[in-house]
C-alpha positions in Angstrom: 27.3 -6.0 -22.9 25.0 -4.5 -20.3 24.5 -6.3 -16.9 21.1 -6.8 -15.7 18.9 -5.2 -12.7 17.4 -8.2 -10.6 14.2 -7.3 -8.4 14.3 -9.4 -5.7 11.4 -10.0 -3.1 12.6 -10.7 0.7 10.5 -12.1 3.6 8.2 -10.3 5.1 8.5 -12.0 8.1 9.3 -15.4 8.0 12.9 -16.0 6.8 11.8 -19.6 5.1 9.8 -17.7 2.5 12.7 -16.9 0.9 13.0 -18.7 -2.2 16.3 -20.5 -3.6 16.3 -18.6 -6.7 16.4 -15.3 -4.8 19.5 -16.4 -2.6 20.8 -17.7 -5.0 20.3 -14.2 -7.7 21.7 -12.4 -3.9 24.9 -14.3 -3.8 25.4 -14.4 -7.6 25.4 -10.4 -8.7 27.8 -7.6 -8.2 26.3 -5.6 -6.0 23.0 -5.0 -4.1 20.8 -1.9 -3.9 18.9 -2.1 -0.7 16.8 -0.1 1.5 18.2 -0.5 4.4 21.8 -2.1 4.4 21.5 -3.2 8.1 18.1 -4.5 7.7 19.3 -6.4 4.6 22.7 -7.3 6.2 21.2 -9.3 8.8 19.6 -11.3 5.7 22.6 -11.9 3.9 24.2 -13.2 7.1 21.6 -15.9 8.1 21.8 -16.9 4.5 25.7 -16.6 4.2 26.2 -14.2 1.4 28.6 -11.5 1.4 27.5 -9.7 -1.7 28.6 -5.9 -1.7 25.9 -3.5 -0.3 24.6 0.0 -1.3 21.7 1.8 0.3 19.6 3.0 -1.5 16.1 4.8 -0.1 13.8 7.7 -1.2 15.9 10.3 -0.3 19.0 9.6 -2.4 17.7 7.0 -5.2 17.9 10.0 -7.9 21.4 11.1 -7.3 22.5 7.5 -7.2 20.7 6.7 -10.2 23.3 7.7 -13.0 25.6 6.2 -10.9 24.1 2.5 -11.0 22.7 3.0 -14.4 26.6 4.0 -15.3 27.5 0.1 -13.6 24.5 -2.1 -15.1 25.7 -0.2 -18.3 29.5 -1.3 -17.8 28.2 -5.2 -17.7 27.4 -5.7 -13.6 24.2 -6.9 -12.7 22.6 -5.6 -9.4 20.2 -6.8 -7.4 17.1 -4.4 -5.5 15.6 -5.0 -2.7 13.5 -3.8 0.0 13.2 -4.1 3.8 10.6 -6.9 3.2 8.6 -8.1 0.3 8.4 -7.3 -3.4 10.2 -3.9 -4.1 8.3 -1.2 -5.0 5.1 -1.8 -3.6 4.8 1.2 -1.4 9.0 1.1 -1.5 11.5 3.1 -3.6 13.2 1.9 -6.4 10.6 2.8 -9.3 13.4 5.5 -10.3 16.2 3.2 -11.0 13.9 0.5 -12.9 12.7 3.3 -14.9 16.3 4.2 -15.7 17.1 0.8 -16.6 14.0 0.6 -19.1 15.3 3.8 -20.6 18.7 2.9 -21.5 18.0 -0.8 -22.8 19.2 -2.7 -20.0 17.1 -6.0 -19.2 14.8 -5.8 -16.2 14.0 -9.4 -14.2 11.9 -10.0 -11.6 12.3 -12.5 -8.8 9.1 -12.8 -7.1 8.2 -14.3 -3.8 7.3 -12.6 -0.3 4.1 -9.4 -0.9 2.3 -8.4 2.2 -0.2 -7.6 -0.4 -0.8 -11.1 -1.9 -0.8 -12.4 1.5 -3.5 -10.4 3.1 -5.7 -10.9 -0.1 -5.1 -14.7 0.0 -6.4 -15.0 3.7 -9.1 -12.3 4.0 -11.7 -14.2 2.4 -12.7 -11.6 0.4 -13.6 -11.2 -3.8 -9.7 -10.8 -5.1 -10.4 -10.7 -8.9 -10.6 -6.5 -9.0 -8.8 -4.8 -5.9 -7.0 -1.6 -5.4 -4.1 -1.2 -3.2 -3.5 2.0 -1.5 -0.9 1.8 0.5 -0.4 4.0 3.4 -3.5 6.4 4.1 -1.8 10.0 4.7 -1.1 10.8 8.7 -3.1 14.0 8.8 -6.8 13.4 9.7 -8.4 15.7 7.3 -6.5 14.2 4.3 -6.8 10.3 5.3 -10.6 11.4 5.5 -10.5 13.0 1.8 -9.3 9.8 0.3 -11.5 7.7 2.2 -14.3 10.1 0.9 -13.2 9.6 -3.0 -12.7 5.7 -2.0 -16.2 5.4 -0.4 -18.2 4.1 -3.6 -15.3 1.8 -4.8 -16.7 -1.6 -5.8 -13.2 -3.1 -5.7 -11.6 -5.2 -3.1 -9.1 -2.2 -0.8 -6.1 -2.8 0.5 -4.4 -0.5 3.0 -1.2 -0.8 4.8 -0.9 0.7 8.3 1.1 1.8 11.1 0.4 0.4 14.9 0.7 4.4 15.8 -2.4 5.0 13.3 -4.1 1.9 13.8 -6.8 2.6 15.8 -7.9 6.3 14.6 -7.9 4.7 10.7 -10.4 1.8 11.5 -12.7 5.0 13.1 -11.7 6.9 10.0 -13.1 3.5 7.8 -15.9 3.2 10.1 -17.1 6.7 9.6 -17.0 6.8 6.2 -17.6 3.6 4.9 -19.9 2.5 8.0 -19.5 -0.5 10.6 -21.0 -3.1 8.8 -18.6 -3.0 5.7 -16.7 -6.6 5.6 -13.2 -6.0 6.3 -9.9 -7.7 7.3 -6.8 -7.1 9.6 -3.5 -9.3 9.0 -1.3 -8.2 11.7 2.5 -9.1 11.4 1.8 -11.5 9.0 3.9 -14.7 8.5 5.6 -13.9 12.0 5.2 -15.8 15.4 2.5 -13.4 16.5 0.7 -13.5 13.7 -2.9 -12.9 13.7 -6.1 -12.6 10.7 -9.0 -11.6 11.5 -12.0 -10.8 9.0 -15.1 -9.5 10.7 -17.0 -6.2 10.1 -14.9 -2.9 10.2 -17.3 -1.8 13.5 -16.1 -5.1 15.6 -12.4 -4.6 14.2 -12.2 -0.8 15.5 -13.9 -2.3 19.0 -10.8 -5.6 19.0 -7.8 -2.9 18.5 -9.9 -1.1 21.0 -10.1 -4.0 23.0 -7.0 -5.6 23.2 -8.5 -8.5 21.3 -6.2 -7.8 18.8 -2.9 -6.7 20.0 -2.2 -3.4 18.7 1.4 -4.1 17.6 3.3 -4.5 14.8 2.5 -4.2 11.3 -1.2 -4.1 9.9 -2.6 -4.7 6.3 -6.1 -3.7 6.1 -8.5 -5.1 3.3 -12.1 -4.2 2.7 -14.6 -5.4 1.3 -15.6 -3.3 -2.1 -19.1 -1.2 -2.1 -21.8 -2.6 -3.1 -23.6 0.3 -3.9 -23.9 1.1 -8.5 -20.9 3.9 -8.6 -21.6 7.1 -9.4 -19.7 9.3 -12.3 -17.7 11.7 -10.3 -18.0 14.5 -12.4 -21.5 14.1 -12.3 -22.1 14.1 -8.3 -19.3 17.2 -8.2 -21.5 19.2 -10.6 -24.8 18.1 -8.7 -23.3 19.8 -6.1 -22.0 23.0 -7.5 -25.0 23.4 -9.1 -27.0 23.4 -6.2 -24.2 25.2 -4.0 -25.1 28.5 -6.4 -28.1 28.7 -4.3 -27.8 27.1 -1.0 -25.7 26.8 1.6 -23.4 24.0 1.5 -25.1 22.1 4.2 -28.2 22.5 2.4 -26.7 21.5 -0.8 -25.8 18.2 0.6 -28.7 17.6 1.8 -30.7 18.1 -1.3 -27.8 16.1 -3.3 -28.5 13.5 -0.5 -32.0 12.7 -1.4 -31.6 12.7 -5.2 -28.5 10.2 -5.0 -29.0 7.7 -2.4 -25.4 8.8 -0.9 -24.8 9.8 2.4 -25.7 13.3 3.4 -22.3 13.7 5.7 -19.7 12.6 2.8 -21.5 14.7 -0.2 -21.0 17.5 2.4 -17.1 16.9 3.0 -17.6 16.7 -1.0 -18.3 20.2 -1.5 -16.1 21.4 0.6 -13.1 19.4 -1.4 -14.7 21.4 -4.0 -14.5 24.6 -2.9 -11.1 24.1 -1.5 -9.4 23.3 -5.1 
C-alpha cells in the first residue's frame, strides 16, 4: 500500500503558529522533504523531532523526484515543507505533488502559516477576487512590463518583495499604477519587528524612503484593484497596431490615449511590448 505525501505549512515568523497537527504529521512520517534542511533543522529542534531530512529545492526537485515517488510508492509517507509558510506558494515542490497525483498516491494538506493570507487579512482591503504574483522580476524593464499588463486589474494584488528591491518596486507601482492607488506593506510579518501599514502607494514609496518604515526584512505588498472598466486586451493591442501602420509610435499612443481613457505613457510601453514579440 502506498504511503502518503503530507504538505505541511511552517511559521513564517512566529514559531507559536505552528499548529499541533503539523508537529505532530513532522514527528510521525518517514522522512521530510525540505527546502532548506538547516532552516528546517532548527524547527525540528525547538519542537523536538528528529524526523530524517532531505533537501529538496528548485535546482534538484526533478532528479529527486523518481526517487521519492519510488519511497511514497514503497508505503512511507513524507512530509514537504518550505522555509516558512504554505509550500508552494512562490516555493518548489509543485513537481513532486504533481508526481504523486500521477501515480495514485494520496495527497494531504496541513494548512496553517501563508504570508499571503496574512497580509490580505490585515490590509484592509476587498479580499473576495485577488491575484497573487509573487515576486516581480529583478530587471527594471521586465518588473515594468508586468506592472504595465497588471495596471487595469480590478482584483486585489499581492506582491512579495525583497528589502534589496524594495524601494525601486514601490517607484515602479507608483509610476504605473499612480500615487494615489490604496496599497499596503506587511513587513516581517508575525515577527518582533513587525509592522502594517496601509496608506496610498505615493506615501509608502516616501516611508521606505523615509525611514518611517524600516527598510528590512521581508515585505508583502498588496494593492488595491483598479477601479477603472477593463479593457479587452486584444482589443487595445490591435488599436494600437492599427494606428502604428501610420504613425509613429509615440503618436500612436497618443491617439490610442484619447480614444481609451488610458494613460498615454503605458499604451506607449504597450506598443513597444508589441513590436518587441
Amino acid at each position: 500500500m502506498s504511503g502518503k505525501l503530507f504538505i505541511v505549512a511552517t511559521p513564517i515568523g512566529n514559531l507559536e503558529d505552528l499548529t499541533p497537527r503539523a508537529r505532530r504529521t513532522l514527528a510521525e512520517v518517514d522522512l521530510i522533504a525540505a527546502e532548506d534542511t538547516r532552516h528546517t533543522g532548527r524547527l525540528l529542534s525547538h519542537i523536538g523531532v528528529k524526523t530524517r531530512l532531505l533537501s529538496l529545492h528548485d535546482h534538484n526537485e526533478q532528479q529527486l523526484v523518481p526517487k521519492l515517488i519510488a519511497s511514497l510508492e514503497s508505503g512511507q509517507s513524507i512530509a514537504l515543507v518550505s522555509d516558512a509558510g504554505t509550500p508552494l506558494v512562490s516555493d518548489p515542490g509543485y513537481r513532486l505533488v504533481q508526481a504523486a497525483h500521477a501515480g495514485g498516491i494520496a495527497v494531504s494538506p496541513i494548512p496553517g502559516a501563508s504570508a499571503v493570507t496574512a497580509a490580505l487579512s490585515a490590509a484592509g482591503l476587498p479580499t473576495d477576487r485577488f491575484c497573487f504574483e509573487g515576486f516581480l522580476p529583478a530587471k527594471k524593464a521586465a518588473r515594468q512590463s508586468i506592472l504595465n499588463t497588471l495596471s487595469r486589474e480590478t482584483r486585489t494584488l499581492v506582491f512579495y518583495e525583497s528589502v534589496h528591491r524594495i524601494a525601486e518596486v514601490l517607484a515602479d507601482l507608483c509610476n504605473v499604477f499612480g500615487d494615489q492607488r490604496t496599497a499596503f506593506i506587511g513587513r516581517e510579518l508575525t515577527k518582533m519587528h513587525e509592522e502594517c501599514v496601509q496608506d496610498s502607494l505615493g506615501s509608502l514609496r516616501d516611508k521606505i524612503a523615509d525611514g518611517s518604515i524600516v527598510g528590512k526584512g521581508e515585505f508583502v505588498i498588496v494593492v488595491a484593484g483598479s477601479n477603472e472598466v477593463a479593457e479587452s486586451s486584444l482589443d487595445i493591442d490591435r488599436l494600437l497596431q492599427a494606428l502604428a501602420a501610420h504613425l509613429s509610435a509615440r503618436d500612436a499612443a497618443r491617439v490610442a490615449a484619447k480614444a481609451t481613457g488610458l494613460k498615454r505613457n503605458n499604451l506607449y510601453k504597450r506598443l513597444l511590448l508589441i513590436r518587441s514579440q
